[in-house]
MOPAC internal coordinates of N, CA, C and O (Angstrom, degrees):
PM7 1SCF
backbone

  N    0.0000 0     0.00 0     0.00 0    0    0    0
  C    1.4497 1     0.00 0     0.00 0    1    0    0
  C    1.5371 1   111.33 1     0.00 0    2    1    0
  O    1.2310 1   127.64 1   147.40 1    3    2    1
  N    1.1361 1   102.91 1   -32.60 1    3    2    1
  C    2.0333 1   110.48 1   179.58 1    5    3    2
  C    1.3256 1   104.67 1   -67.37 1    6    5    3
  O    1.2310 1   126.69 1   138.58 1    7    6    5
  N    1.4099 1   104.74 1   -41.42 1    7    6    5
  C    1.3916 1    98.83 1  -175.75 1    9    7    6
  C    1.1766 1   134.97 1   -86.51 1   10    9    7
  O    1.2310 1   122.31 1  -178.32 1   11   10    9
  N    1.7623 1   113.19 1     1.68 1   11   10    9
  C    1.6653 1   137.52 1   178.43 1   13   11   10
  C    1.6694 1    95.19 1   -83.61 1   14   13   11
  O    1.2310 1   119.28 1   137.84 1   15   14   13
  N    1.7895 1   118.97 1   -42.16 1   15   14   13
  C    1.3268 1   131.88 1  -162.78 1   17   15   14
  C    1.7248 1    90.01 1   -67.48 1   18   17   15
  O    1.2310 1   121.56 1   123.86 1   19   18   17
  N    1.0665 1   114.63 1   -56.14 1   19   18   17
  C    1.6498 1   112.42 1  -153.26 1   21   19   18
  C    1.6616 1    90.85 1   -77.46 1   22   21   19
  O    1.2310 1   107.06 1   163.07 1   23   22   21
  N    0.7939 1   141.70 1   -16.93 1   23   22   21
  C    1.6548 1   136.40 1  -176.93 1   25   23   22
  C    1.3100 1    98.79 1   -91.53 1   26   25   23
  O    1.2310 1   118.31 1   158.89 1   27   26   25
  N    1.2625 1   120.83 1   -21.11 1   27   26   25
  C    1.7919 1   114.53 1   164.89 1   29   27   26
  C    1.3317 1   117.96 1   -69.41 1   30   29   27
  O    1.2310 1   130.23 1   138.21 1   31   30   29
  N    1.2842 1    97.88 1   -41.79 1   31   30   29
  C    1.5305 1   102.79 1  -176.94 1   33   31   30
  C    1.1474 1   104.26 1   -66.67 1   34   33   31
  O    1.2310 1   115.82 1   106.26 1   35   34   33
  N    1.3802 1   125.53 1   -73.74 1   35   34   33
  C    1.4291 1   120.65 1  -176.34 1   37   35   34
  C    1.7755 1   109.09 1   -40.78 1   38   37   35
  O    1.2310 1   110.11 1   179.42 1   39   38   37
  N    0.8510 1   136.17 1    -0.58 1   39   38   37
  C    1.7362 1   117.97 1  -176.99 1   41   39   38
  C    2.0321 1    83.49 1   -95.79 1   42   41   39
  O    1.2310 1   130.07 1   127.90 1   43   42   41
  N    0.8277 1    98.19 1   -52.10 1   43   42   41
  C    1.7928 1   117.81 1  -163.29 1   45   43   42
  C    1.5269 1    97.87 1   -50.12 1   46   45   43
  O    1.2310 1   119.63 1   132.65 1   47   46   45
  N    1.6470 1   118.30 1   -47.35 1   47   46   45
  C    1.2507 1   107.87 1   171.28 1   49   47   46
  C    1.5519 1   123.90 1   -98.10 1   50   49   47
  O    1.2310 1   114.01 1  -175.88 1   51   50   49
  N    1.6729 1   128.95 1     4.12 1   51   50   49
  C    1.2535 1   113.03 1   118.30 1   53   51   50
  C    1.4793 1   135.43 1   -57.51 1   54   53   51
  O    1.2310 1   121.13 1   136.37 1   55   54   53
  N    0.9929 1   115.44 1   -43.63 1   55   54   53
  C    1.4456 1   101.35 1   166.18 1   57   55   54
  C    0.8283 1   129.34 1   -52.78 1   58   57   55
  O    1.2310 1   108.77 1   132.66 1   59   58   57
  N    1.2069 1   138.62 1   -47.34 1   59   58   57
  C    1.7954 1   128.19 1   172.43 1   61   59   58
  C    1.2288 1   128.62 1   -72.20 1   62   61   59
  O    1.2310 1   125.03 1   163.48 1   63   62   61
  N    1.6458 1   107.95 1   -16.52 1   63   62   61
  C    1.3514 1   121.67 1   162.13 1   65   63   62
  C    1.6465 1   127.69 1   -56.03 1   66   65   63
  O    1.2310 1   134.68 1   140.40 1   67   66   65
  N    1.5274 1    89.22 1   -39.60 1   67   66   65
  C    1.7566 1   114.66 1   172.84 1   69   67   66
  C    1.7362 1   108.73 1   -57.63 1   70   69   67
  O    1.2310 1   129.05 1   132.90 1   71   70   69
  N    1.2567 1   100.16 1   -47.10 1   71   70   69
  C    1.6028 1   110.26 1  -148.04 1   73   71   70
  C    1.6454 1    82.98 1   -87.53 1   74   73   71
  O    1.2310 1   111.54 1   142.23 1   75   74   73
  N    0.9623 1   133.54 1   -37.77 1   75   74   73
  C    1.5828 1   137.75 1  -178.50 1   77   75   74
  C    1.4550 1   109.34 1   -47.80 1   78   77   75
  O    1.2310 1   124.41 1   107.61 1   79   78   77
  N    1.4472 1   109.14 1   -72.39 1   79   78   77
  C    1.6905 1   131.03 1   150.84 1   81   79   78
  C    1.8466 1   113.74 1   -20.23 1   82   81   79
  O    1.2310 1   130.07 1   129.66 1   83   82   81
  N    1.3386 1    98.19 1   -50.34 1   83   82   81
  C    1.3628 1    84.15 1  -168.77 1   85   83   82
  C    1.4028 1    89.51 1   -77.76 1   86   85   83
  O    1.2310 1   100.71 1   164.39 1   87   86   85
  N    1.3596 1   152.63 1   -15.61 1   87   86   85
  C    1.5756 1   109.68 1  -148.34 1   89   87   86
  C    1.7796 1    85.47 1  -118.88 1   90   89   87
  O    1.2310 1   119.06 1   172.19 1   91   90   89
  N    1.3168 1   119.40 1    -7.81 1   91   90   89
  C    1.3142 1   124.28 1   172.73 1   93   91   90
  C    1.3635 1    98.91 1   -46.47 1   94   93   91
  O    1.2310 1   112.36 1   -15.42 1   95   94   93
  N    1.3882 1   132.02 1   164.58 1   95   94   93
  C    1.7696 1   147.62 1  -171.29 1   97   95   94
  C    1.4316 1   113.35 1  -165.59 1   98   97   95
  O    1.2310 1   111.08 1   -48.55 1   99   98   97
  N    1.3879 1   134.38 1   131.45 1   99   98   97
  C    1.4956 1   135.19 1   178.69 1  101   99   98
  C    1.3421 1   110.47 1  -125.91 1  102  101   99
  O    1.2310 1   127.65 1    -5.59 1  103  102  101
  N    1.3621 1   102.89 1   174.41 1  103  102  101
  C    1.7017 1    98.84 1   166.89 1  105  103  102
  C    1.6474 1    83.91 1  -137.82 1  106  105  103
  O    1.2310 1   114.13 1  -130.62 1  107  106  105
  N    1.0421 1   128.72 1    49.38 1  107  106  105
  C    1.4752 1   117.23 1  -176.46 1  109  107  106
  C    1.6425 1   111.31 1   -74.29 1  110  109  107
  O    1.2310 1   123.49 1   141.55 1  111  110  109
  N    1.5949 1   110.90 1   -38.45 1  111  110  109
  C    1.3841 1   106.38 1   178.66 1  113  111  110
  C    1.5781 1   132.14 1   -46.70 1  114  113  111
  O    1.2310 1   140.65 1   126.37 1  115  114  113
  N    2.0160 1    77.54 1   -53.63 1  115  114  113
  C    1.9297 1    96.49 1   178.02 1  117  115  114
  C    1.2842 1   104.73 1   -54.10 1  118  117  115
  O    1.2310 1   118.68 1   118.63 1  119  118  117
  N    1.4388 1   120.12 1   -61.37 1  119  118  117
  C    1.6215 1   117.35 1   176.34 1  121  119  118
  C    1.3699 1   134.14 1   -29.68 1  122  121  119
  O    1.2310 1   127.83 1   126.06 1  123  122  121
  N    1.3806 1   102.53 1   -53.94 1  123  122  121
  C    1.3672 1   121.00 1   164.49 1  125  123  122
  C    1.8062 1   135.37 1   -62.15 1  126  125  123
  O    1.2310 1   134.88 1   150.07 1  127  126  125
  N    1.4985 1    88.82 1   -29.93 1  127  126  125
  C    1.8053 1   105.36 1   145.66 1  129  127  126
  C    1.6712 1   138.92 1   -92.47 1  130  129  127
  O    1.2310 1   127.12 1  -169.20 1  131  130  129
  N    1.1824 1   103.91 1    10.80 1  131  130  129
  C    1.5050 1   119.50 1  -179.36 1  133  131  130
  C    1.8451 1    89.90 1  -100.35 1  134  133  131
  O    1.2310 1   129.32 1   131.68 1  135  134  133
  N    1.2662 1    99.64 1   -48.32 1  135  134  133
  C    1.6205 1    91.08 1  -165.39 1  137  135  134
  C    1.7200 1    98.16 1   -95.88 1  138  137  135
  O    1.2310 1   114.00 1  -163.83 1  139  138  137
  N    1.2602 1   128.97 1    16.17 1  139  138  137
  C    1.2280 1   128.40 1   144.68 1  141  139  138
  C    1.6705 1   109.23 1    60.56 1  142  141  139
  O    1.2310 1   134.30 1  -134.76 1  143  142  141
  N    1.5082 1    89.94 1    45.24 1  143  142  141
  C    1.6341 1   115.86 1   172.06 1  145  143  142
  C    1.9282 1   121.67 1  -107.15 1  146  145  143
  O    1.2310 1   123.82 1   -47.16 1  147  146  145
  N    1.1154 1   110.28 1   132.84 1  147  146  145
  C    1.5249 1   110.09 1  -179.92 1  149  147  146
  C    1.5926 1    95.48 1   -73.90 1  150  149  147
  O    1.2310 1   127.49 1   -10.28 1  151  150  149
  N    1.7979 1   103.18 1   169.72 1  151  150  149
  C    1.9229 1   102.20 1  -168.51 1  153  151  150
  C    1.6678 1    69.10 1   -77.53 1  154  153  151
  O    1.2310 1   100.93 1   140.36 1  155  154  153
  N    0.9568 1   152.26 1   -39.64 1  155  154  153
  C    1.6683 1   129.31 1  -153.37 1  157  155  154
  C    1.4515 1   115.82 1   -71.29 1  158  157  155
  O    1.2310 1   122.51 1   162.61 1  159  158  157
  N    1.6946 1   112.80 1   -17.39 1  159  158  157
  C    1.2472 1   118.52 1   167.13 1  161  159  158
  C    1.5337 1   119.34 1   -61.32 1  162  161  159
  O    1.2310 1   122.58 1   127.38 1  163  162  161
  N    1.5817 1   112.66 1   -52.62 1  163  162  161
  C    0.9353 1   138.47 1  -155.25 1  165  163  162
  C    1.8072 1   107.05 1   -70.55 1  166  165  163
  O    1.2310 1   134.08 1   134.90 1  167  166  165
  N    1.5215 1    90.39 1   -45.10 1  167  166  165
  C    1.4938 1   109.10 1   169.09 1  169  167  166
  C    1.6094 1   124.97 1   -42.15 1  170  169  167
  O    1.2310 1   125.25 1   117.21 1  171  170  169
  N    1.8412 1   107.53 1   -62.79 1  171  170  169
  C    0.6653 1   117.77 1   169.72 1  173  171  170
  C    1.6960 1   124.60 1   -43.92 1  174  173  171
  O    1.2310 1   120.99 1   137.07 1  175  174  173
  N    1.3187 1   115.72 1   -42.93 1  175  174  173
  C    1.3509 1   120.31 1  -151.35 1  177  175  174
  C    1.4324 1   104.31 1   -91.43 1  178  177  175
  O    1.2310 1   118.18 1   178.62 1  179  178  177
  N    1.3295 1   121.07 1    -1.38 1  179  178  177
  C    1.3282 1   142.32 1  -178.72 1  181  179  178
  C    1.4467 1   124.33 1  -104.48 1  182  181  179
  O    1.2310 1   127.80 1   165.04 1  183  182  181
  N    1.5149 1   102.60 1   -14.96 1  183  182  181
  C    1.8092 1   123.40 1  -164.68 1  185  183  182
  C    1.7430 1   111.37 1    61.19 1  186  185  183
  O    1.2310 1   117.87 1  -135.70 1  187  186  185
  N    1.4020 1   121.66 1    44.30 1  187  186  185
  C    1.5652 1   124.93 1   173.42 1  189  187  186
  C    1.4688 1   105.45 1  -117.63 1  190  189  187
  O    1.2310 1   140.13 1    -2.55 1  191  190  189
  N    1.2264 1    78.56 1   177.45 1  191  190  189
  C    2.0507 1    85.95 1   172.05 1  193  191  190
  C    1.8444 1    88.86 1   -95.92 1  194  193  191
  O    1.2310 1   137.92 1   -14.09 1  195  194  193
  N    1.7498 1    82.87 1   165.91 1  195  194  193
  C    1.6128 1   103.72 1   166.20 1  197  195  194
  C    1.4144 1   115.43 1   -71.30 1  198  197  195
  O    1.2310 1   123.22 1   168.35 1  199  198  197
  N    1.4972 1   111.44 1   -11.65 1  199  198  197
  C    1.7122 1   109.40 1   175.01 1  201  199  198
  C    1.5914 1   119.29 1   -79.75 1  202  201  199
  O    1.2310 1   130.72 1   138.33 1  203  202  201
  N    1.3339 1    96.92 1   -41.67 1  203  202  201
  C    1.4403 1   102.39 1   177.73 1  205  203  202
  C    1.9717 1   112.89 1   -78.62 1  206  205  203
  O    1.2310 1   130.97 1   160.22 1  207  206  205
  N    1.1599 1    96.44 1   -19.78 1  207  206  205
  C    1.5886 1    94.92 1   153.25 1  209  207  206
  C    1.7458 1   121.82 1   -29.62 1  210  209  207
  O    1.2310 1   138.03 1    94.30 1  211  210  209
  N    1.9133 1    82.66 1   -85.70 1  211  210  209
  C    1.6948 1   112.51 1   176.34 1  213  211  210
  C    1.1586 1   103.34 1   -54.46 1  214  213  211
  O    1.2310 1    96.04 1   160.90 1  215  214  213
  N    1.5522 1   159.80 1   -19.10 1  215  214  213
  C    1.5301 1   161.03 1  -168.14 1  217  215  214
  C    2.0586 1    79.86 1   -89.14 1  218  217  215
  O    1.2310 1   128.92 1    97.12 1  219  218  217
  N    1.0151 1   100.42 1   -82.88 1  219  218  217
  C    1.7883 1   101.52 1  -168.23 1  221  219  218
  C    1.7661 1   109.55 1   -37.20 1  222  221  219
  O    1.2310 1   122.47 1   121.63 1  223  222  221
  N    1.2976 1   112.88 1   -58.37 1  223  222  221
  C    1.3072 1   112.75 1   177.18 1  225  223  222
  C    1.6692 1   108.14 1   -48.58 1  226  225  223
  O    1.2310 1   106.27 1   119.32 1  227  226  225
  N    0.9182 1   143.11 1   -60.68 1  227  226  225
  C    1.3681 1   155.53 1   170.69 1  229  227  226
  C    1.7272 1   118.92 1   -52.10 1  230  229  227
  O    1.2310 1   132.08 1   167.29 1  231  230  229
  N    1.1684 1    94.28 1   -12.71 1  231  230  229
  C    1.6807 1   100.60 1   179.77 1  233  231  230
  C    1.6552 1   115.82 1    77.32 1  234  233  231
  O    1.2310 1   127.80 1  -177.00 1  235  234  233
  N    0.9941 1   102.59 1     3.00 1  235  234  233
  C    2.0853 1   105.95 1   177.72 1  237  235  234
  C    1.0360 1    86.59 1   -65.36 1  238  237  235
  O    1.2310 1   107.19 1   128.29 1  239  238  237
  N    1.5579 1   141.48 1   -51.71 1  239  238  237
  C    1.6669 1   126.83 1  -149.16 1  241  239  238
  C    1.4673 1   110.52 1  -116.42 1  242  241  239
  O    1.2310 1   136.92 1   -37.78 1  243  242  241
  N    1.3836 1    84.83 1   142.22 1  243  242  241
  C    2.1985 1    88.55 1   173.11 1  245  243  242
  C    1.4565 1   103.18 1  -101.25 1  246  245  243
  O    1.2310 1   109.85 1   -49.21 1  247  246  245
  N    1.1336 1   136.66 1   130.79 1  247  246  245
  C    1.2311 1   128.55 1   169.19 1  249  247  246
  C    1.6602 1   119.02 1  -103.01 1  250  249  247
  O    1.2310 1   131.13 1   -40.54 1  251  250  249
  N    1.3145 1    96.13 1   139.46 1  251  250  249
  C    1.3130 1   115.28 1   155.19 1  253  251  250
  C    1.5074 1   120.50 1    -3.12 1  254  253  251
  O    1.2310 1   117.80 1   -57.39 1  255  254  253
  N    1.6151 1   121.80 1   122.61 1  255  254  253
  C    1.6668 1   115.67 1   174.59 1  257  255  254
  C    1.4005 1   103.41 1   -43.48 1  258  257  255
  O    1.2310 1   124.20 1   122.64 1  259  258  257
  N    1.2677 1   109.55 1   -57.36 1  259  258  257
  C    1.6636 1   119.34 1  -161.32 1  261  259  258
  C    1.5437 1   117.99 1   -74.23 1  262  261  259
  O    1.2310 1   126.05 1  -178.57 1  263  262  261
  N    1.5077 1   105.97 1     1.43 1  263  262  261
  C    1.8476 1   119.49 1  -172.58 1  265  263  262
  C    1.8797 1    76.33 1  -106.05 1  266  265  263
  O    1.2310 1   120.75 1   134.15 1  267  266  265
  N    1.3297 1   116.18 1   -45.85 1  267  266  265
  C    1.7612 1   108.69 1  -158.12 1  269  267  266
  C    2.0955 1   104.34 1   -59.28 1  270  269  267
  O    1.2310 1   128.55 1   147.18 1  271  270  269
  N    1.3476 1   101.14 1   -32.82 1  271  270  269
  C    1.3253 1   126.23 1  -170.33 1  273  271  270
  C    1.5706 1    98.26 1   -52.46 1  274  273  271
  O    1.2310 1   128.96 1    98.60 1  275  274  273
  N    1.3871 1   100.34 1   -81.40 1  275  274  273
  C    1.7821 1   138.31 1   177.54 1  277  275  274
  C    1.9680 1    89.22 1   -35.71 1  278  277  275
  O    1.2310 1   117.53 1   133.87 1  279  278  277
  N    0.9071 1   122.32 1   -46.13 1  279  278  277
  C    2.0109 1   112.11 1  -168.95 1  281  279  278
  C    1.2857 1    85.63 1   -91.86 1  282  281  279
  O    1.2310 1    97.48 1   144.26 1  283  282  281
  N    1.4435 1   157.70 1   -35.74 1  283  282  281
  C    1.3795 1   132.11 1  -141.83 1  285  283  282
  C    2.0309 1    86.64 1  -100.74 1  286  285  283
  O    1.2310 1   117.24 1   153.66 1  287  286  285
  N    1.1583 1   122.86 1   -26.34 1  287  286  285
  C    1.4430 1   135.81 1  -152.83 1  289  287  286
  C    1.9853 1    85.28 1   -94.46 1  290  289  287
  O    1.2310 1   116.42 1   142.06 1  291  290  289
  N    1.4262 1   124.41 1   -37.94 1  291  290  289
  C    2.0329 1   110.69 1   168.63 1  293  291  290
  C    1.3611 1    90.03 1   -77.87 1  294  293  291
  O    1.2310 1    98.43 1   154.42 1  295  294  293
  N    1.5128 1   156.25 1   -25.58 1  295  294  293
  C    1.6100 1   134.49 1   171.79 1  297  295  294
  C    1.2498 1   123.95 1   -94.48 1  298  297  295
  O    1.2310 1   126.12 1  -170.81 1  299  298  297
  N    1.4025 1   105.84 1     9.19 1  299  298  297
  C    2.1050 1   116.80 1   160.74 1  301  299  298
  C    1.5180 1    71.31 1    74.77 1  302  301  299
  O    1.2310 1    91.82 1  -103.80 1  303  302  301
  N    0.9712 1   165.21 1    76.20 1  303  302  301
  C    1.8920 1   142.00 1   121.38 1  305  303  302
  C    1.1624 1   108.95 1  -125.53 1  306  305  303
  O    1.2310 1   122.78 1    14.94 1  307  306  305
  N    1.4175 1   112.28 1  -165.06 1  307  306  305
  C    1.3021 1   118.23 1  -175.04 1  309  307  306
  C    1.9432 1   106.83 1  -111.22 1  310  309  307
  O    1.2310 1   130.61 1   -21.17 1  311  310  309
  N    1.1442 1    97.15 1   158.83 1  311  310  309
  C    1.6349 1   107.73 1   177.55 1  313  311  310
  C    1.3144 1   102.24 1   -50.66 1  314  313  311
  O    1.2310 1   106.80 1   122.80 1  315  314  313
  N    1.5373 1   142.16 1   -57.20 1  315  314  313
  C    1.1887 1   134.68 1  -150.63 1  317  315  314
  C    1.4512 1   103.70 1   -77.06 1  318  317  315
  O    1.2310 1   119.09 1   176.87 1  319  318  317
  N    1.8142 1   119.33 1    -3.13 1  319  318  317
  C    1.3953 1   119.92 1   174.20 1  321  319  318
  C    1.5957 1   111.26 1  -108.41 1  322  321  319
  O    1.2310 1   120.22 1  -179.17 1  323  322  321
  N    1.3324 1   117.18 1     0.83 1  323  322  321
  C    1.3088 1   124.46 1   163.46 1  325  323  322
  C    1.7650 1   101.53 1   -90.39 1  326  325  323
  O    1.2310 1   113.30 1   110.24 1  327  326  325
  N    1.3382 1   130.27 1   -69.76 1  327  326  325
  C    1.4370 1   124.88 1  -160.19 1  329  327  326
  C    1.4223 1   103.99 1  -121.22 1  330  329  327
  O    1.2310 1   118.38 1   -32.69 1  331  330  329
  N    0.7689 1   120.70 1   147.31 1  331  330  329
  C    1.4864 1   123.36 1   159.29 1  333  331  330
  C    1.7550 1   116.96 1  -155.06 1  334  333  331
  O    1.2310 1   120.19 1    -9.81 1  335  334  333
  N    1.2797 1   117.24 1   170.19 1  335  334  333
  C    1.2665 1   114.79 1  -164.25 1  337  335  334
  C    1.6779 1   118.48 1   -97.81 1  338  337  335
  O    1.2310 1   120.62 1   -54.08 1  339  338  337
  N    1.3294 1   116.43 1   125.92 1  339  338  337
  C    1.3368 1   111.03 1  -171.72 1  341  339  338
  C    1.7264 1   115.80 1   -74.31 1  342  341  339
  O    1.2310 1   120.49 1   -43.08 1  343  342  341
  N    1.4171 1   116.66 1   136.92 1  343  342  341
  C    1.6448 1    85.94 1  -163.08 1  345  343  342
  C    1.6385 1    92.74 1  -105.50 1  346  345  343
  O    1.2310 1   131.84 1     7.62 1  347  346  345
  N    1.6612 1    94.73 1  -172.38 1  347  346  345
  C    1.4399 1   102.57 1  -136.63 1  349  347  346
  C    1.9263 1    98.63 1   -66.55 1  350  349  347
  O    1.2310 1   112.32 1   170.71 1  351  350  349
  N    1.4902 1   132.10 1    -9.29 1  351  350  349
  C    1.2328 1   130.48 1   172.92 1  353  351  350
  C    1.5219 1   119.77 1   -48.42 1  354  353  351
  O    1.2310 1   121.29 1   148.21 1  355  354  353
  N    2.1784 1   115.13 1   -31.79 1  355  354  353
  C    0.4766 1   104.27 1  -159.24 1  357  355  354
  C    1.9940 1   119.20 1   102.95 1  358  357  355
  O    1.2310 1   126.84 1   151.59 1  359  358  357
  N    1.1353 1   104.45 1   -28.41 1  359  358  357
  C    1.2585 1   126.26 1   150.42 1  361  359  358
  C    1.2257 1   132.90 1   -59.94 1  362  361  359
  O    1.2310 1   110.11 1   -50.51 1  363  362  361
  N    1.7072 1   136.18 1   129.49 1  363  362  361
  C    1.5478 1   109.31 1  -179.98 1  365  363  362
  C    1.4557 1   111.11 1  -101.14 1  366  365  363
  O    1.2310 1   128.86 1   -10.94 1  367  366  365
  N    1.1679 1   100.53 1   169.06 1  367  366  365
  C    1.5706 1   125.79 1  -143.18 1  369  367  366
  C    1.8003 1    99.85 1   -59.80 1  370  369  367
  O    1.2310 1   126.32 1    -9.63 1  371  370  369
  N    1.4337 1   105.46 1   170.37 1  371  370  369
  C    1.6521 1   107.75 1   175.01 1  373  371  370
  C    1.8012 1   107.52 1   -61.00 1  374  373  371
  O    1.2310 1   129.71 1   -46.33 1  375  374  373
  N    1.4252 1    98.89 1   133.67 1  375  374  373
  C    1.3717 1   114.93 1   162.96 1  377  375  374
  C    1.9453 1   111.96 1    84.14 1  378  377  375
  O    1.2310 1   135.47 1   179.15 1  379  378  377
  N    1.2671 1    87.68 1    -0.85 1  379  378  377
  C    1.9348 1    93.06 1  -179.76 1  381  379  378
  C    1.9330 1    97.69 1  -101.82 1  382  381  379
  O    1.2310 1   123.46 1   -89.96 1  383  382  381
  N    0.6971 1   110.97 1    90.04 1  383  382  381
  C    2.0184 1   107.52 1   173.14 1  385  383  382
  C    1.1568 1    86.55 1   -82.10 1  386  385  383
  O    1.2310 1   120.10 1   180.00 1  387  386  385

């Protein structure tokens, strides 16, 4: 029975993990091509790998408050102009055009 309970959970917290992911949104790429940095630059200057770069740009990865901080702080802006959340219309969020 513990072990039917914990396999629930785990689907329940992939699932919301999924659905989180999807409505999450970046501009990390554009950013990262305005200031005319490779993801290995970017990586570096952040303490990540260049993989988990390409995972964030692509939306596979949610990062960390303190990883979202660390990328918006090498493009001088603020977090809410690096990611913000797409809401559930499908629309993105207030103040991101």
């Amino acid at each position: 029975m513990a072990s039917l309970m914990a396999g629930i959970a785990d689907d329940v917290r992939t699932n919301f993990k999924e659905r989180i992911l999807a409505m999450l949104e970046n501009r990390v790429r554009e950013l990262r091509a305005r200031f005319k940095m490779s993801q290995s630059d970017l990586a570096e200057k952040v303490g990540i790998t260049r993989q988990t770069v390409g995972l964030i740009e692509k939306g596979d990865y949610s990062p960390s408050v303190v990883l979202a901080l660390k990328l918006a702080r090498v493009f001088g802006t603020t977090v809410e102009e690096v990611f913000w959340l797409r809401d559930q219309s499908g629309e993105e969020g207030e103040g991101n055009a």
